[in-house]
LOZA-745372 format. One line per field, with one value per atom (N, C-alpha, C): residue in one letter; atom name; x, y, z. Coordinates in Angstrom, 3 decimals. Layout:
# LOZA-745372
type = c(A / ...)
atom = c(CA / ...)
c1 = c(X / ...)
c2 = c(Y / ...)
c3 = c(Z / ...)
//
This chain:
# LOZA-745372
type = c(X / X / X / X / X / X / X / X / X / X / X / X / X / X / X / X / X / X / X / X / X / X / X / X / X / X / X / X / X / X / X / X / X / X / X / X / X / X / X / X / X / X / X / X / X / X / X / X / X / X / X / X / X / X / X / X / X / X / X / X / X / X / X / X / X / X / X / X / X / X / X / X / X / X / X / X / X / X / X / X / X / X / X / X / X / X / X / X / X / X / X / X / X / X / X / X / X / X / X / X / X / X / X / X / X / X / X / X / X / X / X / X / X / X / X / X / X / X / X / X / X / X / X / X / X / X / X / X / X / X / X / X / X / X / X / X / X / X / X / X / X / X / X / X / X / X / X / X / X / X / X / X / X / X / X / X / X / X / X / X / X / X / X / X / X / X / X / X / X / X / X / X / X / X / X / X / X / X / X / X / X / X / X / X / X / X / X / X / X / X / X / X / X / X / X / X / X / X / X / X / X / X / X / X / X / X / X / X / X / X / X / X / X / X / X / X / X / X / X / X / X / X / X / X / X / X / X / X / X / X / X / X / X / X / X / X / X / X / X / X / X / X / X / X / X / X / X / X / X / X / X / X / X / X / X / X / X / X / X / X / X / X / X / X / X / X / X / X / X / X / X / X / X / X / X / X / X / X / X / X / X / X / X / X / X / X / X / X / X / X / X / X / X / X / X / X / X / X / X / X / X / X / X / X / X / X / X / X / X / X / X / X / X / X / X / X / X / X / X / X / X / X / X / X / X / X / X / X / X / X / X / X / X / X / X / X / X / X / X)
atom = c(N / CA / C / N / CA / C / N / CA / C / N / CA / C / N / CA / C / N / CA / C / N / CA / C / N / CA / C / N / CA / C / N / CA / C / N / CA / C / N / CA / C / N / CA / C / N / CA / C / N / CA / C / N / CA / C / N / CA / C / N / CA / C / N / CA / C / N / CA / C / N / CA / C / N / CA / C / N / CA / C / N / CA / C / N / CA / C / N / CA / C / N / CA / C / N / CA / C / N / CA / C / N / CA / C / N / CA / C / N / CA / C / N / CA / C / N / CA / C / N / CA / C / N / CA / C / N / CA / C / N / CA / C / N / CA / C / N / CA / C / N / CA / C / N / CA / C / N / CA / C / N / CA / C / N / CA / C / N / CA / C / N / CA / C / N / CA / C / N / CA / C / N / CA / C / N / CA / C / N / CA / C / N / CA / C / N / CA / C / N / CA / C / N / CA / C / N / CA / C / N / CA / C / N / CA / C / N / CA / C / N / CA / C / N / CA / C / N / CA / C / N / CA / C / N / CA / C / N / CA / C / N / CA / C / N / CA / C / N / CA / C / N / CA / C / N / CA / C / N / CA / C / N / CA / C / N / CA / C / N / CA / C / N / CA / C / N / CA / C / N / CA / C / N / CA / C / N / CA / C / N / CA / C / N / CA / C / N / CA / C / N / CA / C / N / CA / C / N / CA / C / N / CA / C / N / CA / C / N / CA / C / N / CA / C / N / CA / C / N / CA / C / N / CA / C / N / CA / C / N / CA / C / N / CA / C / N / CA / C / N / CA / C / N / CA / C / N / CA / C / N / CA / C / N / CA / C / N / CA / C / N / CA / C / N / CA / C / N / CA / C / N / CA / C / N / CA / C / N / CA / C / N / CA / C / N / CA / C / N / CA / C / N / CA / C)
c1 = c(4.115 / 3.390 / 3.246 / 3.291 / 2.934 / 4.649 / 5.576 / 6.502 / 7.268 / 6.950 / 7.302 / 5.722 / 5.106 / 3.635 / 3.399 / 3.603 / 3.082 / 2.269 / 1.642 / -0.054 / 0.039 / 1.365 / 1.538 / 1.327 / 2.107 / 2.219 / 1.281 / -0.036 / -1.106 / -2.126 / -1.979 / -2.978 / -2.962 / -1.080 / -0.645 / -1.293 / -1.310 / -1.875 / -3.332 / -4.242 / -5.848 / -5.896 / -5.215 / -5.374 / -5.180 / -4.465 / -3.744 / -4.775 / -5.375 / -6.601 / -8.290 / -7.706 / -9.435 / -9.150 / -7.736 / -7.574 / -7.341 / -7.274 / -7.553 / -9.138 / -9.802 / -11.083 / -11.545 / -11.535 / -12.045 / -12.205 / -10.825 / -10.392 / -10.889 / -10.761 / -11.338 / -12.460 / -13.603 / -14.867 / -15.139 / -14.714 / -14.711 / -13.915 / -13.071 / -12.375 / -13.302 / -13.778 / -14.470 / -16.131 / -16.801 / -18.072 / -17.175 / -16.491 / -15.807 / -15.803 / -15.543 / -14.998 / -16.349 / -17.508 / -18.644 / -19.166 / -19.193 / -20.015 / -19.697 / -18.293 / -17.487 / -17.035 / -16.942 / -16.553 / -15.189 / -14.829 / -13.583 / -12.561 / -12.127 / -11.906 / -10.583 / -9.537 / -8.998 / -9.807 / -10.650 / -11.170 / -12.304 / -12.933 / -13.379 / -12.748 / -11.729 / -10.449 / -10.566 / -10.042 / -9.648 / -10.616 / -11.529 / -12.797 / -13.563 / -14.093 / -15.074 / -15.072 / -14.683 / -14.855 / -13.511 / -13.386 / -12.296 / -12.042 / -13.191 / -13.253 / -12.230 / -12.334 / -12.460 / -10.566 / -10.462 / -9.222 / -8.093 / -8.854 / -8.409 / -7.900 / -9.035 / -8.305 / -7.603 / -7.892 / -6.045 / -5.246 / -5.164 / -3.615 / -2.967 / -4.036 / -3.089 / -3.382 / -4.094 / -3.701 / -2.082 / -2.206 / -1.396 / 0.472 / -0.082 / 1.370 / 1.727 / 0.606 / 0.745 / 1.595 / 0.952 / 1.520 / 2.762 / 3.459 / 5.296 / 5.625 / 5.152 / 5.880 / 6.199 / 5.019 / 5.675 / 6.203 / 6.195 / 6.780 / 8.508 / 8.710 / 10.112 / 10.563 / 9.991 / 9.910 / 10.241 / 9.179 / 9.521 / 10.854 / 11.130 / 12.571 / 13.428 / 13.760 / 14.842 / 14.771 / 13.361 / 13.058 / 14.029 / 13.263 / 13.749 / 15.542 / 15.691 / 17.283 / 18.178 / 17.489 / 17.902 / 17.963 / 16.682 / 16.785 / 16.896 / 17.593 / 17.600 / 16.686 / 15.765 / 14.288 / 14.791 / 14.617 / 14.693 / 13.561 / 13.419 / 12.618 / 11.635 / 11.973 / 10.607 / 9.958 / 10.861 / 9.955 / 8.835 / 8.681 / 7.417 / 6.295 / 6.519 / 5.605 / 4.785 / 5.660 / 5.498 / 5.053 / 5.071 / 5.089 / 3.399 / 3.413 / 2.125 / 0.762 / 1.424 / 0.198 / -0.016 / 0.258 / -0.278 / -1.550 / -0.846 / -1.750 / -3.119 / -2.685 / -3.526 / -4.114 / -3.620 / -3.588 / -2.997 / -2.450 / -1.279 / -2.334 / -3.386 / -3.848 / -4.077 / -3.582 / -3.329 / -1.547 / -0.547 / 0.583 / 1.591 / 0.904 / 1.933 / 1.775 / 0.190 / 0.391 / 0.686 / 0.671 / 1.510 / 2.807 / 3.647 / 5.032 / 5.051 / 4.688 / 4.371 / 4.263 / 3.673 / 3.579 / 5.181 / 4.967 / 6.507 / 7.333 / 7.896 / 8.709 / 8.815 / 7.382 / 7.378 / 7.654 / 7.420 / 7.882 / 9.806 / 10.188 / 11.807 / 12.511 / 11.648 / 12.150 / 12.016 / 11.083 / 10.744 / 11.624 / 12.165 / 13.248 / 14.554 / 14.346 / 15.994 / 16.079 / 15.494 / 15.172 / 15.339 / 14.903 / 15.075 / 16.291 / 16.675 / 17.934 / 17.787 / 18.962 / 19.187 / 19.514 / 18.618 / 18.414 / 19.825)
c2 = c(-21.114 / -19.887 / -19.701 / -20.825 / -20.459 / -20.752 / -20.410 / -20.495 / -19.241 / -19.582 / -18.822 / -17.857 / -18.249 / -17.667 / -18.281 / -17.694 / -18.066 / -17.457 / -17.985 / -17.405 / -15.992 / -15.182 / -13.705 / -12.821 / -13.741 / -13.464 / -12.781 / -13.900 / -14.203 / -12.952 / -13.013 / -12.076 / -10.300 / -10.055 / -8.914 / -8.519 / -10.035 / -9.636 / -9.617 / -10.082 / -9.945 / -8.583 / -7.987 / -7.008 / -5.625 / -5.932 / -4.900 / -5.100 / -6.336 / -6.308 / -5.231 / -5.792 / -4.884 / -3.686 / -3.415 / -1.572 / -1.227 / -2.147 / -1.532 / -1.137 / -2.517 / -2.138 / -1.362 / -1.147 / -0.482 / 1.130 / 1.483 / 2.876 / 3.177 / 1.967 / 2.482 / 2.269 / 1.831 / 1.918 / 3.117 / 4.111 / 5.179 / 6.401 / 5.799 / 6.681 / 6.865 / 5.718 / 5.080 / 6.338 / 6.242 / 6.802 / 8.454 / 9.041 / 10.457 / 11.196 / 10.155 / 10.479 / 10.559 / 9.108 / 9.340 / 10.866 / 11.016 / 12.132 / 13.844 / 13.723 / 14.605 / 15.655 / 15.109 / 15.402 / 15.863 / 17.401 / 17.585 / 17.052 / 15.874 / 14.510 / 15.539 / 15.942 / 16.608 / 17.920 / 18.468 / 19.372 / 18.957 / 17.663 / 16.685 / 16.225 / 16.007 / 15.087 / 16.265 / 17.221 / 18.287 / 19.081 / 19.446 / 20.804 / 20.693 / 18.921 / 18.671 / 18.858 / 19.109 / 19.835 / 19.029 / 19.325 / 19.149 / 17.689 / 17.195 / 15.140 / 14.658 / 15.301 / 14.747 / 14.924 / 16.204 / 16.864 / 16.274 / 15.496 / 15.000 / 13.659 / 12.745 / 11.744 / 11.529 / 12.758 / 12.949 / 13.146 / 14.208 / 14.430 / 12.741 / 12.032 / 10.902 / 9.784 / 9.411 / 8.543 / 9.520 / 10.402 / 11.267 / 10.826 / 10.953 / 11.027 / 9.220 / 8.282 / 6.735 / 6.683 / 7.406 / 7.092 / 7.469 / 8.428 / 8.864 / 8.110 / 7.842 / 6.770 / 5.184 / 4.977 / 4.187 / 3.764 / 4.941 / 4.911 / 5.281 / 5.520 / 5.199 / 4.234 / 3.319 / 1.981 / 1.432 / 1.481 / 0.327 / 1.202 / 2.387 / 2.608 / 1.916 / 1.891 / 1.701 / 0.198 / -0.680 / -1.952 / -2.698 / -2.222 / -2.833 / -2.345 / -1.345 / -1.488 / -2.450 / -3.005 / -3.855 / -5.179 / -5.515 / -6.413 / -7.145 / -5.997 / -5.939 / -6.200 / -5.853 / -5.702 / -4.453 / -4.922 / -3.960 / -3.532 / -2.219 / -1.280 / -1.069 / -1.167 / -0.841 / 0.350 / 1.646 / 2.974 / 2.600 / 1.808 / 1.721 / 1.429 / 0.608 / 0.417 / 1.978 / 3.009 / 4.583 / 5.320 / 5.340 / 5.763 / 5.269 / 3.837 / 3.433 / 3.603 / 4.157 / 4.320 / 5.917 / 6.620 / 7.884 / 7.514 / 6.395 / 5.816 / 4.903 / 4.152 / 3.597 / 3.612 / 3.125 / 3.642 / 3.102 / 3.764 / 3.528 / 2.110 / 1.992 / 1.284 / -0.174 / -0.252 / -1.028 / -1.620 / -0.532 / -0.786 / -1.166 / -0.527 / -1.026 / -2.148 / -2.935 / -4.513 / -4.749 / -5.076 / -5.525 / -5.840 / -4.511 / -4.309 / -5.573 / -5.106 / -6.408 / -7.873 / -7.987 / -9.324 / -9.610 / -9.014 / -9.023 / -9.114 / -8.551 / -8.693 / -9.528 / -10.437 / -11.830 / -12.622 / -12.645 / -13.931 / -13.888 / -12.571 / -12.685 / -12.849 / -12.338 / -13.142 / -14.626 / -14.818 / -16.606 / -17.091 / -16.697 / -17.299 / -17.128 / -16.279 / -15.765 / -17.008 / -17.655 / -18.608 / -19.868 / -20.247 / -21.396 / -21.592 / -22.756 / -22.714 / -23.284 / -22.985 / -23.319 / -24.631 / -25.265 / -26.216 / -26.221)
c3 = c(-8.442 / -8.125 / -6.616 / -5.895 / -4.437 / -3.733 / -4.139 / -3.645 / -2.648 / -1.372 / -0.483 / -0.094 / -0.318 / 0.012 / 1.428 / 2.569 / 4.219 / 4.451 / 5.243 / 5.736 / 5.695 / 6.580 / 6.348 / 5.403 / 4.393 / 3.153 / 2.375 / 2.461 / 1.759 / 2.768 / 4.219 / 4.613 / 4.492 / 3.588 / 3.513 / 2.158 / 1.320 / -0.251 / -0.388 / 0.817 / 0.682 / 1.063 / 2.128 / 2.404 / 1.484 / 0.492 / -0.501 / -1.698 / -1.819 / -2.538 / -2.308 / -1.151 / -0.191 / -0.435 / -0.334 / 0.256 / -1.343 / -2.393 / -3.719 / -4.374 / -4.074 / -4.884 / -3.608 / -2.171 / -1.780 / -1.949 / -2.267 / -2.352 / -4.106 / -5.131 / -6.282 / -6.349 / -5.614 / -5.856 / -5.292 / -4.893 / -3.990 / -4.744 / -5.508 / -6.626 / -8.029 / -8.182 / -9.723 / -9.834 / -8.406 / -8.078 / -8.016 / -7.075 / -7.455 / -8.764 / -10.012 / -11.215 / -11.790 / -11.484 / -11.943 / -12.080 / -10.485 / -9.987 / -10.313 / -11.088 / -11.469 / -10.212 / -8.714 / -8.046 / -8.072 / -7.169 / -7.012 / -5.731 / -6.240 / -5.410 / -4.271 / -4.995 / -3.777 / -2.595 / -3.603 / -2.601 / -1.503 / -1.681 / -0.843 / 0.179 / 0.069 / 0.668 / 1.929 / 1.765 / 2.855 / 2.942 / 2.138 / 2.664 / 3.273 / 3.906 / 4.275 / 5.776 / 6.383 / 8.239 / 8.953 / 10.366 / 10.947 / 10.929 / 11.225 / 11.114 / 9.715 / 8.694 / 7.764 / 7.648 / 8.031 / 7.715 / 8.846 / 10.089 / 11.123 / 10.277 / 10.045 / 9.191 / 8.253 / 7.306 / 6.262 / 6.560 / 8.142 / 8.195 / 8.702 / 9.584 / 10.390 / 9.361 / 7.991 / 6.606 / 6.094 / 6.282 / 5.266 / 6.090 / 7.488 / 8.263 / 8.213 / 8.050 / 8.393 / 6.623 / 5.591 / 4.328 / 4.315 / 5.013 / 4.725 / 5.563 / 6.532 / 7.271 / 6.716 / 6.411 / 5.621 / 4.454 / 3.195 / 2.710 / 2.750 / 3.989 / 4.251 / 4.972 / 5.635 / 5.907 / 4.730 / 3.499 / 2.068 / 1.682 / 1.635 / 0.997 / 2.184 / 3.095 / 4.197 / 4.202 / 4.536 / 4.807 / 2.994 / 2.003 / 0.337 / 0.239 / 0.814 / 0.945 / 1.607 / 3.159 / 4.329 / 3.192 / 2.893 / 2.065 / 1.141 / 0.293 / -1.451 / -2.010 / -1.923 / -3.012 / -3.687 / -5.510 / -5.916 / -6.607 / -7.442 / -7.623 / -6.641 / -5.155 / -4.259 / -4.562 / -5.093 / -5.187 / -5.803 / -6.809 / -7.350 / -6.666 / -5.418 / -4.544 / -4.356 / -3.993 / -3.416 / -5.003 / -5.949 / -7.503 / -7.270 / -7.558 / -7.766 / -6.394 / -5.170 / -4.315 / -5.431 / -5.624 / -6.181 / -7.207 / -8.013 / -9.422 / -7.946 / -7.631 / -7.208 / -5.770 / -4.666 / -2.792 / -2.027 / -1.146 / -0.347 / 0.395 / 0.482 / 1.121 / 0.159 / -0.653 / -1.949 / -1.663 / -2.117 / -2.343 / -0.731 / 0.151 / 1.571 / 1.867 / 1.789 / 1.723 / 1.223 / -0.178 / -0.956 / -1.279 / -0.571 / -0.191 / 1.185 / 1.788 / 3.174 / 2.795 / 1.826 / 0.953 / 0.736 / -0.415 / -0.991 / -0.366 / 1.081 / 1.468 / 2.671 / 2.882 / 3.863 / 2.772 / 1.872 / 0.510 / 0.672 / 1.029 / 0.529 / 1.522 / 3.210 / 4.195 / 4.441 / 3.302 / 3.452 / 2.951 / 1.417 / 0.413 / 0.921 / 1.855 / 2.357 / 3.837 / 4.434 / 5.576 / 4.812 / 3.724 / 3.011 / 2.777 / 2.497 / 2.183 / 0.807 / -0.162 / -1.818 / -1.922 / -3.040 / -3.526 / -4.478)
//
């Protein structure tokens, strides 16, 4: 189980943890509250609309990083990484991708047994 797990590794996958329950305890209370979670997102004044556009521009960016980066390095099905920030948050799935793909620069540095 811990094969190819480097400190990187591991600090890309705490991080993809945080940016999950963080963003769904924040999603979970929205749904409570029967809030209209997109019209929140953008209606709330220039601050607010300031920080979606530059989450919004950091999320295509890197979701073409994980398509271009999972091509460089043959990871396959990366789209799902980009599929599942929708289900879940980009602030969830780009570490994670980051994980994943310090584990395959690790396995790819090792040499075969």
């Amino acid at each position: 189980m811990t094969k190819h797990w480097t400190p990187l590794a591991i600090t890309w996958l705490v991080l993809a943890i945080v940016g999950l329950v963080g963003t769904w305890t924040f999603n979970t209370l929205a749904i409570i509250q029967s809030r209209n979670f997109i019209g929140d997102w953008v209606g709330s004044g220039p601050s607010v609309s300031s920080l979606t556009v530059d989450l919004l521009v950091v999320a295509v960016a890197g979701s073409i990083l994980i398509v271009i980066e999972s091509h460089r390095l043959g990871m396959k099905r990366a789209w799902l990484y980009i599929v599942l920030s929708g289900l879940t948050a980009f602030a969830f799935t780009f570490p994670l991708f980051l994980a994943m793909r310090e584990r395959k620069l690790t396995a790819a540095r090792v040499p075969s047994a």
